[in-house]
N, C-alpha and C positions, 0 to 999 in steps of 0.2 A: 764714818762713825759707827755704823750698824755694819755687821757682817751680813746681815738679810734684810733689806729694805724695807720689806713686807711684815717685818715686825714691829715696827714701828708704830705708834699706835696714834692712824690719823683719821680713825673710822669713830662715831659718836653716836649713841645712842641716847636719846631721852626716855627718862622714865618718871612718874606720876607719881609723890608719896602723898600719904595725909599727914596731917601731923605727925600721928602716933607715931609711922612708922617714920616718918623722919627723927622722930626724938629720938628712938631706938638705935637708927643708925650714927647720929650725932652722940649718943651719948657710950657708943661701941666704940665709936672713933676718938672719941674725948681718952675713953678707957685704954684700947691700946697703942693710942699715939700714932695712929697712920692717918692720911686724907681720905675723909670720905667716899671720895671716887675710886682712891685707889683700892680700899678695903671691900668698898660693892664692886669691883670689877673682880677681886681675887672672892669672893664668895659668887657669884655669877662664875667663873670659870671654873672653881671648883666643883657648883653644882652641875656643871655642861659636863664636866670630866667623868661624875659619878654618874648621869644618866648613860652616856655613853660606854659605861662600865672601863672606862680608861684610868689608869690608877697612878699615872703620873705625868708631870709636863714633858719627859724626855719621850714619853709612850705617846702622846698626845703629838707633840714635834714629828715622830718618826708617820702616823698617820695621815699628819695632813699635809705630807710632802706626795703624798700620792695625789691620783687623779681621782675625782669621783665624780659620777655621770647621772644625774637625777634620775628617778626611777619612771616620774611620770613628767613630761613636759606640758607647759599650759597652751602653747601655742605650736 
């Protein structure tokens, strides 16, 4: 079904709103008709995109098909 496994999206993270900010996301979501999770994953990967200074997902694709070797290891 996937051309790359690895896309597939079987990785989860939990994150902590308070209210506020859940109503804010809830009523984002209400407004442009996507699921909640799906709309905070696409604004989390948009904002990973712009710190990165990467300006689009095919630029972002082509990046992390390479290798990258941490700078500093902990052990």
């Amino acid at each position: 079904m996937y051309q790359d496994n690895r896309r597939r999206r079987n990785n989860r993270i939990g994150i902590n709103l308070d209210e506020y900010e859940d109503g804010l996301i809830e009523a984002l979501a209400a407004y442009t008709g996507v699921e909640k999770a799906a709309l905070v994953r696409e604004m989390v990967m948009r904002s990973a995109m712009d710190m990165l200074g990467v300006s689009s997902q095919q630029e972002f694709d082509a990046i992390s098909m390479t290798e990258f070797q941490p700078i500093a290891r902990l052990h």
